[in-house]
Z-matrix of the N, CA and C atoms (Angstrom, degrees):
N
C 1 1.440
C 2 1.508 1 113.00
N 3 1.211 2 120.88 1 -32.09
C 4 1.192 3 142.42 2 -169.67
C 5 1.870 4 101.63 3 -68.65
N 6 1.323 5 123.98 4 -37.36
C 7 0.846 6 124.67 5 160.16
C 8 1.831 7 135.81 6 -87.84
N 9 1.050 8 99.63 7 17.64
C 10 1.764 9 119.95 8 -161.26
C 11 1.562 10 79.30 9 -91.75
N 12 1.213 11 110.33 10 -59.94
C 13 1.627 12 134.02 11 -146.42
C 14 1.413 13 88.03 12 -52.25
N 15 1.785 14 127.13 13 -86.94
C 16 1.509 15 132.01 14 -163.69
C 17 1.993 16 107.93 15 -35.93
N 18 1.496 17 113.41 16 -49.15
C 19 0.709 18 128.17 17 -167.11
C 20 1.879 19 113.60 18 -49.79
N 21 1.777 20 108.80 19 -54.44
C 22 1.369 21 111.04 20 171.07
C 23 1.564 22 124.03 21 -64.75
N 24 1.347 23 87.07 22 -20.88
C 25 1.706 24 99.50 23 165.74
C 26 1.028 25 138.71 24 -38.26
N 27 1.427 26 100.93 25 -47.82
C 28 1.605 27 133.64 26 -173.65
C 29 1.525 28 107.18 27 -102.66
N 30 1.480 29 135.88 28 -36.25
C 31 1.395 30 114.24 29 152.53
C 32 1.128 31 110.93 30 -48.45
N 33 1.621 32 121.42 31 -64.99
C 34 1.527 33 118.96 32 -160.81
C 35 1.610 34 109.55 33 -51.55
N 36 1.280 35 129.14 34 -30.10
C 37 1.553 36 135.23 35 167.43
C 38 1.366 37 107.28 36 -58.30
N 39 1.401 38 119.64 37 -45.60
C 40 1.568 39 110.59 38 -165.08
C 41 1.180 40 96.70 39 -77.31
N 42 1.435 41 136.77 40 -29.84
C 43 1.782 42 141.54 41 -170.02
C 44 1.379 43 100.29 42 -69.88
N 45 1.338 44 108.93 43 -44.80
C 46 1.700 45 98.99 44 -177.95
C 47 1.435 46 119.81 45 -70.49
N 48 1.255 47 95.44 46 -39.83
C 49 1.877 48 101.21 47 168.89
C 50 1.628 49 117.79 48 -58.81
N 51 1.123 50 125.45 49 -32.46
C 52 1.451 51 134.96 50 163.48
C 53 1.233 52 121.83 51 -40.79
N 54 2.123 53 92.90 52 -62.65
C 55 1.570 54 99.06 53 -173.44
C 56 1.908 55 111.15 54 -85.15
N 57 1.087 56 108.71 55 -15.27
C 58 1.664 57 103.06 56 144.23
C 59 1.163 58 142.84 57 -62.22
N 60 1.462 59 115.84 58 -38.14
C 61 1.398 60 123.47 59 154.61
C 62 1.437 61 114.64 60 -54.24
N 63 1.659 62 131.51 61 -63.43
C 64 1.008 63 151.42 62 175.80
C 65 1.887 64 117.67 63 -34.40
N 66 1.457 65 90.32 64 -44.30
C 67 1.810 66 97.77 65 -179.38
C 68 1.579 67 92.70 66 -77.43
N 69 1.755 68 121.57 67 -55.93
C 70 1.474 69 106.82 68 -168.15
C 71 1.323 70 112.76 69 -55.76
N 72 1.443 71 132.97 70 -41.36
C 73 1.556 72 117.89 71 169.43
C 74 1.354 73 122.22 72 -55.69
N 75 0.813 74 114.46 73 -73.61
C 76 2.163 75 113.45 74 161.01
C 77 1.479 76 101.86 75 -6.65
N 78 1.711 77 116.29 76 -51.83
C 79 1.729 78 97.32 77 -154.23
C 80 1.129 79 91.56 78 -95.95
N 81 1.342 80 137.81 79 -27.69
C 82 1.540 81 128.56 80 179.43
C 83 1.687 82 110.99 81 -52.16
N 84 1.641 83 99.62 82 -46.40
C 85 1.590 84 114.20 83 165.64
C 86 1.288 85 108.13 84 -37.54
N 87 1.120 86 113.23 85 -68.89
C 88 1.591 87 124.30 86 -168.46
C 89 1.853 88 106.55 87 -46.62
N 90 1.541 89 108.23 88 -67.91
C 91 1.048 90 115.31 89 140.69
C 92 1.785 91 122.77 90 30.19
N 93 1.401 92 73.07 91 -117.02
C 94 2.091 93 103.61 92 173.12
C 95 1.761 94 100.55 93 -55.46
N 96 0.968 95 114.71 94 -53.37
C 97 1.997 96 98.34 95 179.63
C 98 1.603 97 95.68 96 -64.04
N 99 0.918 98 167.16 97 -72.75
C 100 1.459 99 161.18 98 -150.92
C 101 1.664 100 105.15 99 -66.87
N 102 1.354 101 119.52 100 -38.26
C 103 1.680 102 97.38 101 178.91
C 104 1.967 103 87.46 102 -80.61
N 105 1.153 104 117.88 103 -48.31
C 106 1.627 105 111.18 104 -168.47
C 107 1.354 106 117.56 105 -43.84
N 108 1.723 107 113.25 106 -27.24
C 109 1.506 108 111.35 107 160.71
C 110 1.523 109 136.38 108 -86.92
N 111 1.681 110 90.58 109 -15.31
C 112 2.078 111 97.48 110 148.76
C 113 1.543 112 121.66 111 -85.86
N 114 1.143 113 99.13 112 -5.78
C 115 1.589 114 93.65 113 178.22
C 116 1.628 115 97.27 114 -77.54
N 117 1.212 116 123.29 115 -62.23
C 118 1.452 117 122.46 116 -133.65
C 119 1.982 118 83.68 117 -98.74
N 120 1.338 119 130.34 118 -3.64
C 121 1.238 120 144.98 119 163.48
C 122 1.553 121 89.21 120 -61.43
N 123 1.357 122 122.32 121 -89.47
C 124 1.495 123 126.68 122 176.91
C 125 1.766 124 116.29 123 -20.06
N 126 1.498 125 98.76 124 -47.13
C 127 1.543 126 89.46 125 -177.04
C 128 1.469 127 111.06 126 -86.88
N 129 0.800 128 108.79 127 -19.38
C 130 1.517 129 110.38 128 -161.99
C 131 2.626 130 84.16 129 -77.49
N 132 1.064 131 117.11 130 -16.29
C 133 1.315 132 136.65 131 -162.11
C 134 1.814 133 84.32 132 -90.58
N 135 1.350 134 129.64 133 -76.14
C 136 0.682 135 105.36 134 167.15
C 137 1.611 136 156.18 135 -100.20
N 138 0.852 137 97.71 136 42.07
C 139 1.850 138 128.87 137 164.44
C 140 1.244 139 98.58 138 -79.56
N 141 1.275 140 148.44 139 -89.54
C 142 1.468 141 133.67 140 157.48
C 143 1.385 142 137.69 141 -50.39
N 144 1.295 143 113.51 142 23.10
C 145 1.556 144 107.47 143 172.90
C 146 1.407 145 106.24 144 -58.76
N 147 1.400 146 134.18 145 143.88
C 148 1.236 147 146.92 146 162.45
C 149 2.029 148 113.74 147 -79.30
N 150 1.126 149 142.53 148 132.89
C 151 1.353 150 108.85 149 166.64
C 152 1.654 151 101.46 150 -144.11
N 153 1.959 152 109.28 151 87.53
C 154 1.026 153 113.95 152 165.71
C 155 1.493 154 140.16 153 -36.07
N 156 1.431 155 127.05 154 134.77
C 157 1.867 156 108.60 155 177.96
C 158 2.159 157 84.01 156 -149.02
N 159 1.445 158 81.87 157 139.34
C 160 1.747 159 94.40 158 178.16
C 161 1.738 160 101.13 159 -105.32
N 162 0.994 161 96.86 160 171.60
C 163 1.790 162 90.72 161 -178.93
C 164 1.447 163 98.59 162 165.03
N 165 1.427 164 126.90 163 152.45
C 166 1.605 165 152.98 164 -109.22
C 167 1.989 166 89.89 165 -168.58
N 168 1.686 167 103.03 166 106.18
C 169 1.649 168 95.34 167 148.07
C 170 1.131 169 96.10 168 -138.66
N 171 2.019 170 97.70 169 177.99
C 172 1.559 171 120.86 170 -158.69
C 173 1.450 172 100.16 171 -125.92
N 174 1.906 173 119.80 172 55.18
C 175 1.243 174 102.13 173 173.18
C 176 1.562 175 92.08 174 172.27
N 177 1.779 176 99.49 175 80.80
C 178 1.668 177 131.50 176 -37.36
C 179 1.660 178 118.58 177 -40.02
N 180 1.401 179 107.39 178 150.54
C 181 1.112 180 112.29 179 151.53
C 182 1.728 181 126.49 180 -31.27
N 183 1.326 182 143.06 181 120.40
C 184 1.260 183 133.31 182 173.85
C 185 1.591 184 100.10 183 -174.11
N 186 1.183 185 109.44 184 -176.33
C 187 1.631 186 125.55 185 -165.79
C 188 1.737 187 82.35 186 -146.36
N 189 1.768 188 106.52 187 145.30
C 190 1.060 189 123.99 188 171.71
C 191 1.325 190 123.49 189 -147.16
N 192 1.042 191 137.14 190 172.28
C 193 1.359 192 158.90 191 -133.44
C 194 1.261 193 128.06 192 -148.05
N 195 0.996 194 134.91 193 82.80
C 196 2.272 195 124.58 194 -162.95
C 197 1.507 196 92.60 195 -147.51
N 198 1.426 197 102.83 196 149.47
C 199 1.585 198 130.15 197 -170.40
C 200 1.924 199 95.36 198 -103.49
N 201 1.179 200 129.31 199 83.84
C 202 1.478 201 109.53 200 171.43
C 203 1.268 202 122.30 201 -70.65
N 204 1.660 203 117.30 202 3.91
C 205 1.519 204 100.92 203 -162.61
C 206 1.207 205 99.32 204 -106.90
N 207 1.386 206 148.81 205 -161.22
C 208 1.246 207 151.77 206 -103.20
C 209 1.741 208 106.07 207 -141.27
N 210 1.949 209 106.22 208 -20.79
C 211 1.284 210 107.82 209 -175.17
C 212 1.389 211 98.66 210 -131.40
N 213 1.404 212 108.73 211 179.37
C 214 1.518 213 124.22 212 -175.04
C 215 1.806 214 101.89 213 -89.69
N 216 1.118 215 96.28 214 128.24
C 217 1.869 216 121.59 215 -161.33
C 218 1.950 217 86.49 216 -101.48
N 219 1.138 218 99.26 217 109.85
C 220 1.528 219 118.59 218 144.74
C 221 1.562 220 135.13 219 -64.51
N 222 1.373 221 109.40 220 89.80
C 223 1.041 222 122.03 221 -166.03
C 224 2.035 223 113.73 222 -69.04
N 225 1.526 224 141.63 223 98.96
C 226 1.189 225 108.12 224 -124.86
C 227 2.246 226 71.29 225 -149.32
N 228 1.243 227 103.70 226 -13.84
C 229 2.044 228 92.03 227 163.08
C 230 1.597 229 106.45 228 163.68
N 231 1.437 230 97.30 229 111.45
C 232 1.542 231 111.73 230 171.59
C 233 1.322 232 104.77 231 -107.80
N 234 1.813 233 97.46 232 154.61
C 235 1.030 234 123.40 233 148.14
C 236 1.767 235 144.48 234 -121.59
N 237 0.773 236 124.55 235 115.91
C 238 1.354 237 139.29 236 -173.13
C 239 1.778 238 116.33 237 -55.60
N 240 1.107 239 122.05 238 115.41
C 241 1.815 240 101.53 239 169.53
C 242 1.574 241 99.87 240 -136.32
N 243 1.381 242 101.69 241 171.07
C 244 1.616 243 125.67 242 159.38
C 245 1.199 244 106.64 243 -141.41
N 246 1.149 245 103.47 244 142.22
C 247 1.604 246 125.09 245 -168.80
C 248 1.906 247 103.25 246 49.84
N 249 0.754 248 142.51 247 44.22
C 250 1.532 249 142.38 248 -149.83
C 251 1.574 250 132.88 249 23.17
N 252 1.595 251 105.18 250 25.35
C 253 1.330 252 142.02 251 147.93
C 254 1.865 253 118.84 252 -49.89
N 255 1.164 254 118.58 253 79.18
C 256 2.072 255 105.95 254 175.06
C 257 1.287 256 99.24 255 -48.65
N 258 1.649 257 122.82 256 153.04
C 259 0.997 258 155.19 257 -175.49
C 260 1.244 259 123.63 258 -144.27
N 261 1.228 260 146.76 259 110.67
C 262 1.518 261 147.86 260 -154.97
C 263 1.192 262 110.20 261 -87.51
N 264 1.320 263 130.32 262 -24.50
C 265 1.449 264 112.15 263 167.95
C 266 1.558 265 94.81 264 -170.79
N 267 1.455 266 106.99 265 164.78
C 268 1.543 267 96.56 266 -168.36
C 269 1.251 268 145.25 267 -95.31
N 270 1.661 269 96.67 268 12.91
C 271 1.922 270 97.57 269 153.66
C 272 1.196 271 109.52 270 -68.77
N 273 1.439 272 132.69 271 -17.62
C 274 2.032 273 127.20 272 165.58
C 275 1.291 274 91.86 273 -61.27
N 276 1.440 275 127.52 274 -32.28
C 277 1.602 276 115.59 275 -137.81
C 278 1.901 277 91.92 276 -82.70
N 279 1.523 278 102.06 277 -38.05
C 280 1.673 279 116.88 278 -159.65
C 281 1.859 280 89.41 279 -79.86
N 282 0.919 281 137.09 280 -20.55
C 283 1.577 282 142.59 281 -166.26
C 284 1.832 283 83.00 282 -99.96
N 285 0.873 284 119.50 283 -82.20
C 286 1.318 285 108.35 284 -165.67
C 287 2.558 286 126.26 285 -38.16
N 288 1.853 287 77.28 286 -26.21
C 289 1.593 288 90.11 287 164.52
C 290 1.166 289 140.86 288 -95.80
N 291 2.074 290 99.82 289 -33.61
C 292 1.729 291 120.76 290 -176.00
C 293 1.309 292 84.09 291 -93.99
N 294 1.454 293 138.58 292 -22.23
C 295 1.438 294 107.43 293 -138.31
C 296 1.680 295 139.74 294 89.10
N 297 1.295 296 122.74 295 161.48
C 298 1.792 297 116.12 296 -161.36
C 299 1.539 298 93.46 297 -57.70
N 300 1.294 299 94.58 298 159.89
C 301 1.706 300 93.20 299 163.08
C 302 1.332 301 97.42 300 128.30
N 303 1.838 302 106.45 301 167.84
C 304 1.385 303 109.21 302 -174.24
C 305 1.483 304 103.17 303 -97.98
N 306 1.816 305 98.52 304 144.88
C 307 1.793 306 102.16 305 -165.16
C 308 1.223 307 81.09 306 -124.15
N 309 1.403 308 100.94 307 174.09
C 310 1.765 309 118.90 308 -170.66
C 311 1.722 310 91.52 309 -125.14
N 312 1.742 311 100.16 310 161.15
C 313 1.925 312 81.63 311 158.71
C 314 1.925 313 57.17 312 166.13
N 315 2.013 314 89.90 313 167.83
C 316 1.381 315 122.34 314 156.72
C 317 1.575 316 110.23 315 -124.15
N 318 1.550 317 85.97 316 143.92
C 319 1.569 318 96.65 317 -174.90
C 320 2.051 319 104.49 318 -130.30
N 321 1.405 320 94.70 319 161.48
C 322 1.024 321 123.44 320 -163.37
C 323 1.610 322 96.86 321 -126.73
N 324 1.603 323 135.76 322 125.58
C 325 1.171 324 133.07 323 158.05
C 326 1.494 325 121.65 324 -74.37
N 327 1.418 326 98.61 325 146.56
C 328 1.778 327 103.03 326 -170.10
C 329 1.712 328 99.15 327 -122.64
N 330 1.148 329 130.05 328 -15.75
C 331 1.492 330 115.57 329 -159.55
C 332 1.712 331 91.47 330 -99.52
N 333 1.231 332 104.91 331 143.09
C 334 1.608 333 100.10 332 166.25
C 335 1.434 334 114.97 333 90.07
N 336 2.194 335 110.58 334 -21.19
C 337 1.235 336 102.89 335 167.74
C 338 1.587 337 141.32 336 -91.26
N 339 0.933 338 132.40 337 156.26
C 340 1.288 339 128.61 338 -177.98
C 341 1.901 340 113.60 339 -72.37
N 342 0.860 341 157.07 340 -178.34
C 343 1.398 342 149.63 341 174.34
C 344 1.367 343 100.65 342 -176.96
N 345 1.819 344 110.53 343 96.33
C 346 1.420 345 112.83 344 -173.78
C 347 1.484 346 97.32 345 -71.76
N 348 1.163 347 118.40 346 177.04
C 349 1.334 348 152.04 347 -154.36
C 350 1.730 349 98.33 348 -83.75
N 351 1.127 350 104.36 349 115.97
C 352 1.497 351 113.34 350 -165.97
C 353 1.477 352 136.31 351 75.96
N 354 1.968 353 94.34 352 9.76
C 355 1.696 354 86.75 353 168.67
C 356 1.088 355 116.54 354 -97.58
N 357 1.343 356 123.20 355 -172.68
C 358 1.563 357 132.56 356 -170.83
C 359 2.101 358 92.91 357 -146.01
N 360 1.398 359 77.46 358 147.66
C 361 1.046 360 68.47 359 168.01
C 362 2.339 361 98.69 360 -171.95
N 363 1.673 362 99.07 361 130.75
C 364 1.907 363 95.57 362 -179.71
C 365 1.550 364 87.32 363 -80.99
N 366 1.425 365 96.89 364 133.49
C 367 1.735 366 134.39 365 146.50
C 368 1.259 367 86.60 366 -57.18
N 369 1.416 368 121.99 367 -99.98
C 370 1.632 369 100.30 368 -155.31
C 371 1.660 370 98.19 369 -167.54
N 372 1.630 371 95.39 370 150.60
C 373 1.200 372 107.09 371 -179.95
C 374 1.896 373 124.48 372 -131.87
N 375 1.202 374 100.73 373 133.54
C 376 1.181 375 107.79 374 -155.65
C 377 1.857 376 100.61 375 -67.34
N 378 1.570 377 106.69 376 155.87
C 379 0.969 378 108.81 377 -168.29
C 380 2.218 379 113.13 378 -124.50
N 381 1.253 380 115.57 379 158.23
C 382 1.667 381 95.66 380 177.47
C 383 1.145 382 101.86 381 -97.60
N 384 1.110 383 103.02 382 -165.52
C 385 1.861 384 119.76 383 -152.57
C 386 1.708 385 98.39 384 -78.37
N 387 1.425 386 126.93 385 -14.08
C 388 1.418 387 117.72 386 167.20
C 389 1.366 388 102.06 387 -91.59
N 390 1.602 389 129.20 388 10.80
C 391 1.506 390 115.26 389 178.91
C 392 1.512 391 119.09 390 66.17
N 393 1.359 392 98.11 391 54.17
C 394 1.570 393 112.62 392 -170.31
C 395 1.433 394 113.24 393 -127.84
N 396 1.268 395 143.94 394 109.51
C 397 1.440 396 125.91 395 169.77
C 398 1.432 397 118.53 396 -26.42
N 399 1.475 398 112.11 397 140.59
C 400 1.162 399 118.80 398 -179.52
C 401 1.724 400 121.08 399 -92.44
N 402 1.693 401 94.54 400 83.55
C 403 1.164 402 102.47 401 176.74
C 404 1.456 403 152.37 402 -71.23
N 405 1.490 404 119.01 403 137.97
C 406 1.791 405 94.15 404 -172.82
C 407 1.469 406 127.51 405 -40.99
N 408 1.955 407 98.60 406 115.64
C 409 1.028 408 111.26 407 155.67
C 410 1.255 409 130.42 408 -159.36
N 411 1.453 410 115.65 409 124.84
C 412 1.772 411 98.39 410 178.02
C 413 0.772 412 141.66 411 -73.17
N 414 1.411 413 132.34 412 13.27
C 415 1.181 414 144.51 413 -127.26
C 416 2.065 415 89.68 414 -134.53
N 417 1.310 416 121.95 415 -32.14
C 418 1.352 417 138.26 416 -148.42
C 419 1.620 418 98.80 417 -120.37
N 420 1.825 419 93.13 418 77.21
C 421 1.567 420 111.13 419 -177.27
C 422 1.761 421 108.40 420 -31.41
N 423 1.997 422 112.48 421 -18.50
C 424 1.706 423 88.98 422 -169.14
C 425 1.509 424 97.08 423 -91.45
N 426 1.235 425 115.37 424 -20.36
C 427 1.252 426 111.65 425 -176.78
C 428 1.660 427 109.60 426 -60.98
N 429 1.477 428 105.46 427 -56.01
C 430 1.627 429 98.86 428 178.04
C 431 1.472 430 117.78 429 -50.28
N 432 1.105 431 125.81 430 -14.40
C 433 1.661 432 118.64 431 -155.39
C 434 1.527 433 87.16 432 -100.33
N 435 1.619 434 124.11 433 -48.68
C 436 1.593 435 111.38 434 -178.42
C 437 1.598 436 115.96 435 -66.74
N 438 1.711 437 103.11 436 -31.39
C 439 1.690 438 101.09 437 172.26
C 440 1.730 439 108.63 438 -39.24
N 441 1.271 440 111.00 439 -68.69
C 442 1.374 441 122.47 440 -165.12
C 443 1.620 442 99.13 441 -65.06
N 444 1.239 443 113.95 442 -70.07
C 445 1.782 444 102.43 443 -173.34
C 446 1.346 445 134.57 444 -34.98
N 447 1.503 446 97.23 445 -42.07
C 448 1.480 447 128.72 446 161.67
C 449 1.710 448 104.93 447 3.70
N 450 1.095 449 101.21 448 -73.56
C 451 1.459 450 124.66 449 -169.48
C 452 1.449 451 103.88 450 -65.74
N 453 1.333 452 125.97 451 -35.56
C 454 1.262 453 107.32 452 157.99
C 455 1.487 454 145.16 453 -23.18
N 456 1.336 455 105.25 454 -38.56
C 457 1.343 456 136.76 455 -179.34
C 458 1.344 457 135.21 456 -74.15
N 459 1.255 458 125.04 457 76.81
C 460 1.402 459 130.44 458 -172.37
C 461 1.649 460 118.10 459 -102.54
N 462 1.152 461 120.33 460 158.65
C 463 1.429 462 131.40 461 178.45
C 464 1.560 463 126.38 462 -130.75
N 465 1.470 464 113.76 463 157.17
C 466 1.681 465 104.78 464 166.44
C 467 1.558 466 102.39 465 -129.44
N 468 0.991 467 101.96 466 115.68
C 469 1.865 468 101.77 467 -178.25
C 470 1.618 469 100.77 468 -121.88
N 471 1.313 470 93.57 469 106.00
C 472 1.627 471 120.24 470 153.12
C 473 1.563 472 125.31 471 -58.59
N 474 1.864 473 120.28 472 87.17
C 475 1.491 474 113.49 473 144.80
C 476 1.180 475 152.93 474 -155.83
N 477 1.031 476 131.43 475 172.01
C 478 1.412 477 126.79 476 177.44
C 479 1.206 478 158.34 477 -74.13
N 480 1.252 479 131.68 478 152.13
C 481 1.630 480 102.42 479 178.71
C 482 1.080 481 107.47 480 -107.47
N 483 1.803 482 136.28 481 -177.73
C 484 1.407 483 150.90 482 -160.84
C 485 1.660 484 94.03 483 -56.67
N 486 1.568 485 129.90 484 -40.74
C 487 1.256 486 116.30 485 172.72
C 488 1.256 487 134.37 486 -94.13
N 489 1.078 488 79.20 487 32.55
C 490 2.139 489 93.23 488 170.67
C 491 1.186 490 98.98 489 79.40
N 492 1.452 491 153.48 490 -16.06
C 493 1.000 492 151.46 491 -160.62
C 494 1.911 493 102.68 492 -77.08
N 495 1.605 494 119.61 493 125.92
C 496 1.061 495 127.48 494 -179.98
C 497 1.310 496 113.76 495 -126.59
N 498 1.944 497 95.05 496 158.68
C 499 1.585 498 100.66 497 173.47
C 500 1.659 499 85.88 498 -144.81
N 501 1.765 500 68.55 499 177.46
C 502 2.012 501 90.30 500 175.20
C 503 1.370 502 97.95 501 -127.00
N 504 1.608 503 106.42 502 134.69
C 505 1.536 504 123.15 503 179.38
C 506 1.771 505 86.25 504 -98.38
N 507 1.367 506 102.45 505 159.20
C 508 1.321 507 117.92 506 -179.02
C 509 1.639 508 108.00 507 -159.86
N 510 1.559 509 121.37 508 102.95
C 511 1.153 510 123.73 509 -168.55
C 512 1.302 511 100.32 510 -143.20
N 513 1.573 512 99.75 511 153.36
C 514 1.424 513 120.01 512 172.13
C 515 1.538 514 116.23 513 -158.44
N 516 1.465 515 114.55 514 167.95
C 517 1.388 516 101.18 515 -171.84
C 518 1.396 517 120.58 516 -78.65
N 519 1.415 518 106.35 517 -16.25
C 520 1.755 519 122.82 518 -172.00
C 521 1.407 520 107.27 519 -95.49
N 522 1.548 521 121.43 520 11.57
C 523 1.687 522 90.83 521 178.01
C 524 1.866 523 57.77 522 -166.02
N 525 1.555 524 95.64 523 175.23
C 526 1.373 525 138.95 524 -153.32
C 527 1.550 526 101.62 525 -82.49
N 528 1.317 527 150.36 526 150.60
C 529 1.453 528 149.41 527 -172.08
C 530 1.674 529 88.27 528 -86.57
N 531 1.319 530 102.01 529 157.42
C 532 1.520 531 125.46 530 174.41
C 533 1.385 532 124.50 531 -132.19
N 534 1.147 533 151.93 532 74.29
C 535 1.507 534 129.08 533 -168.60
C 536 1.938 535 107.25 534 -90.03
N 537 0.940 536 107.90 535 165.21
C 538 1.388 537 108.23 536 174.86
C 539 1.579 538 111.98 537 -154.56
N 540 1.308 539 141.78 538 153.95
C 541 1.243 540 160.37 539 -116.82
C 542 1.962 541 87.74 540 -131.35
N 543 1.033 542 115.83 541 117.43
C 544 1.480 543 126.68 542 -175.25
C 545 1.653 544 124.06 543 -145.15
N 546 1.384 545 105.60 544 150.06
C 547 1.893 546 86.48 545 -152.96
C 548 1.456 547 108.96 546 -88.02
N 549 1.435 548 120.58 547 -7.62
C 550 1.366 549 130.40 548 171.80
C 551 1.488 550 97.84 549 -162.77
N 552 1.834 551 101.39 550 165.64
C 553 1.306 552 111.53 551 159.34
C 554 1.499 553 128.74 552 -123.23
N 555 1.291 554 100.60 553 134.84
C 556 1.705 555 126.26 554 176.84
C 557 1.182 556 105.80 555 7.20
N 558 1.533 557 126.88 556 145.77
C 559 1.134 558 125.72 557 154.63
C 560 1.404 559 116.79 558 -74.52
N 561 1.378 560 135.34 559 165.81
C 562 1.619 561 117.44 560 -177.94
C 563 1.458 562 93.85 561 -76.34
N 564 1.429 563 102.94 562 164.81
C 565 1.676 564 123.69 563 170.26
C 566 1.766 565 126.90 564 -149.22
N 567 0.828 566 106.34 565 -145.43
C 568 1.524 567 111.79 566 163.54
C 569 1.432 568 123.58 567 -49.34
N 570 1.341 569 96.55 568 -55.38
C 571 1.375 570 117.08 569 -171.35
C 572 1.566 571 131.79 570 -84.69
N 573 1.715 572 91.08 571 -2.05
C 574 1.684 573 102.59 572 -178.71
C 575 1.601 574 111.51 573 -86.59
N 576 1.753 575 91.89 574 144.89
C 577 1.706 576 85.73 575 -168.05
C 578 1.592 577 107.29 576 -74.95
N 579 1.168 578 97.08 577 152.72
C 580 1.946 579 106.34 578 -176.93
C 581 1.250 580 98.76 579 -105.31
N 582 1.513 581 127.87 580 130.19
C 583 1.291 582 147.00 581 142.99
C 584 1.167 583 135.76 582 -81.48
């Protein structure tokens, strides 16, 4: 008996060493499946990144709209300003620059639309009193006055991509675009532009 004893000793040692070995592989296991589902989480993140940019040319005059990033951008609440004034839609926008009076222009809706991945697309461009794009010219005092005001005109457009994941673009012609990473967007209000 005396020798029974050392003997279970040493199984029961090698069993415990097993099931120590045994749990540390399991969690290393565990491990590697949990980063392998942030890894391919990440890609699968950016495969649809959206990456909104607004922007203003003079030839015609117009303001536009394009998705450069890789997924379809959920367009989900803009706002419109001049001088950092909101504006609901942009006969305020053309009155607040030309002045009272009847303005011309074509528009394009932005809130609510989708913008797959590599489109473009002008919001809208103001038009003259024969309903003509306002084409380069210097010569065509209205053209010069929207060239320059132009820039007046800044926006914040709130959106998303296919995984709910949102930002806010924030552009204007006088300072540099900004987007930033945000956990939802705005409900509409006062201040949202109407189309």
């Amino acid at each position: 008996m005396i020798g029974a004893v050392p003997e279970q000793k040493e199984t029961r040692r090698a069993s415990r060493y097993d099931a120590v070995i045994a749990t540390f592989v399991g969690f290393l296991a565990l491990c590697v499946s949990g980063y392998t589902a942030y890894v391919q989480r990440q890609q699968v993140r950016a495969a649809v990144w959206p990456i909104l940019e607004f922007d203003s040319g003079n030839g015609p005059i117009h303001f536009a709209l394009a998705n450069k990033g890789v997924g379809p951008a959920i367009i989900r609440h803009v706002i419109v300003k001049v001088d950092g004034q909101p504006v609901r839609n942009w006969k305020e926008a053309l009155e607040k620059i030309l002045g009272p009076g009847e303005h011309l222009g074509s528009e394009s809706d932005m809130s609510g639309h989708v913008f797959a991945a590599g489109e473009s697309r002008t919001v809208f461009t103001p038009h003259d009193p024969e309903n003509n794009p306002l084409n380069f010219d210097k010569s065509n005092p209205l053209w010069v006055k929207m060239n320059k005001d132009r820039l007046r005109v800044s926006v914040e457009i709130c959106y998303c991509s296919t995984l709910e994941e949102c930002w806010t673009l924030r552009a204007s012609g006088l300072t540099p675009s900004t987007t930033t990473e945000t956990r939802r967007c705005p409900t509409p209000s006062a201040t949202s532009f109407q189309q």
